[in-house]
N, C-alpha and C positions, 0 to 999 in steps of 0.2 A: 854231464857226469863230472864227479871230480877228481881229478888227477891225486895218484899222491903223494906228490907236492905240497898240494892244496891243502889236505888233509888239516897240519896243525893248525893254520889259520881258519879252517873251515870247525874245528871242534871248538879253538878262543872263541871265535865269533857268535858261536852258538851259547858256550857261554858267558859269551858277557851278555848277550841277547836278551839271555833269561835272568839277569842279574845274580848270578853265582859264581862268576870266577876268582872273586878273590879269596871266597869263602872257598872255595875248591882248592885254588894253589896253597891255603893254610890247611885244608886239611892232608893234602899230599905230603906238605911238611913235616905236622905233626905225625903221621902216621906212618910214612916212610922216609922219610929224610932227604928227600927227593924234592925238586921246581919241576913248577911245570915243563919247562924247556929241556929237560932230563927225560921226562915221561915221552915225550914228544916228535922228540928228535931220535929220526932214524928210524920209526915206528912203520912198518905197513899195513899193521891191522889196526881200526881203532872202531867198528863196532862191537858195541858192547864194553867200551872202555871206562865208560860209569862204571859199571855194574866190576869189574876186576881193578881198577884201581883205590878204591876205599872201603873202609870198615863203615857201611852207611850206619849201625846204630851206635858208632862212636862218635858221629856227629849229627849237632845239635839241631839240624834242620829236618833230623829224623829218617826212617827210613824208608815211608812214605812217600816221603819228597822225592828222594834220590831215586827210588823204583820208578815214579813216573819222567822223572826228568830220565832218566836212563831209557825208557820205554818209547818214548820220545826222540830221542836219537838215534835210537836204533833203528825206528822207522824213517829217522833224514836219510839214515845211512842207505837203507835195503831202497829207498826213492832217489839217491844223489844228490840230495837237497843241499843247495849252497847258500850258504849264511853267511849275509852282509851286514856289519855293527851300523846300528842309523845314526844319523848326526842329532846332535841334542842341538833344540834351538837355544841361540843365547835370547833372544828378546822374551 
């Protein structure tokens, strides 16, 4: 289970996992004015945090995307799933 401690390192990790975090920390910006380290910090709830932290059809990877990446976490969440970033190989 994860602690939450865990938590913000357990939501980055998931996504950088799914390669959308930096696209997610710009669109926090653009939409609320807010880092991610802001949204993060101090949080104890964070299922469903896709889905309440952005305007998905204000960005460009649609709203499609964001339902099932959100759909997706929610079920890490309600299973505990902990998400570890993998190493890229350099060779």
């Amino acid at each position: 289970m994860i602690t939450p401690e865990e938590q913000p390192e357990n939501f980055k990790n998931f996504l950088l996992i799914n390669n959308i975090y930096n696209s997610y920390k710009n669109h926090l910006m653009n939409q609320h004015g807010i880092t991610f380290e802001a949204l993060v910090m101090g949080r104890k709830k964070f299922y469903d945090l896709i889905n309440s932290s952005l305007v998905w059809d204000d960005c460009n990877e649609g709203h499609d995307f964001w339902y099932k990446l959100s759909e997706t976490w929610n079920a890490a969440c309600n299973k505990g799933i902990k998400f570890t970033p993998r190493c890229k190989s350099i060779w």
